[in-house]
N, C-alpha and C positions, 0 to 999 in steps of 0.2 A: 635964637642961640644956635650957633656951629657948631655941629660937632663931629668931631674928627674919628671914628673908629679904628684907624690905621694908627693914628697919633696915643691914641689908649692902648692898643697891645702892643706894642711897643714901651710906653709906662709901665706895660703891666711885666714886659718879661725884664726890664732894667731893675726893677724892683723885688721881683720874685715874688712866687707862691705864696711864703710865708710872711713875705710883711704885705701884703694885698690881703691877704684873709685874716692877717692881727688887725687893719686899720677896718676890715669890715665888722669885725666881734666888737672890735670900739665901739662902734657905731650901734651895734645891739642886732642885729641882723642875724637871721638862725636864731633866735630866742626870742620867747612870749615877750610882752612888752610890761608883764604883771600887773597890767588894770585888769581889773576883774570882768569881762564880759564872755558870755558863754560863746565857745565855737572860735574864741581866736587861736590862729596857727603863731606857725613860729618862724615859716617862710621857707622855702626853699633853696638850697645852699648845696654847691658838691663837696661831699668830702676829702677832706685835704690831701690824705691817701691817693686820692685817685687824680686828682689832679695833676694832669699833664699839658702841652703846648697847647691844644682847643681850648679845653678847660681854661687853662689860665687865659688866653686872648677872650673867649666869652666872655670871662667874670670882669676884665681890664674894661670893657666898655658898656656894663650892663644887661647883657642876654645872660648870660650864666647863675645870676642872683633874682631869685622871685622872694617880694616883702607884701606885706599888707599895707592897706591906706593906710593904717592906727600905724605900722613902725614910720611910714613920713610922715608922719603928724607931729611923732612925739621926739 
C-alpha cells in the first residue's frame, strides 16, 4: 500500500481540526474500548485545544494518534 503523507495533511487541513477529531472519537479512539482487561489505556490523542497546523498534519496521516492493538481489533 502507498501512502501519501503530503496527500493526508492536506486532507487533514481541507477538512479541519474539528471534523478530523469528530471522525477520530467515531471511531472510538481516546477512549477504553470497555472490554474488561486490566491495564488497558485509552490511547493517546492531542487535545483539541491545542491543536494547531503540526498538530493537525501529524494526526491527518497517523503520527499524532497512538491506539492500542485492542482499539484495531475492535
Amino acid at each position: 500500500m502507498i501512502q501519501s503523507n503530503p496527500g493526508f495533511v492536506e486532507l487533514g487541513r481541507r477538512i479541519g481540526k474539528e471534523t478530523l477529531f469528530k471522525y477520530i472519537d467515531k471511531f472510538g479512539f481516546g477512549e477504553k474500548t470497555g472490554i474488561d482487561l486490566n491495564g488497558e489505556g485509552s490511547g493517546i490523542l492531542f487535545p483539541l485545544s491545542k491543536v494547531g497546523s503540526v498538530e493537525l498534519a501529524t494526526t491527518a496521516f497517523g503520527q499524532g494518534v497512538s491506539v492500542t492493538a485492542l482499539h484495531l481489533a475492535v
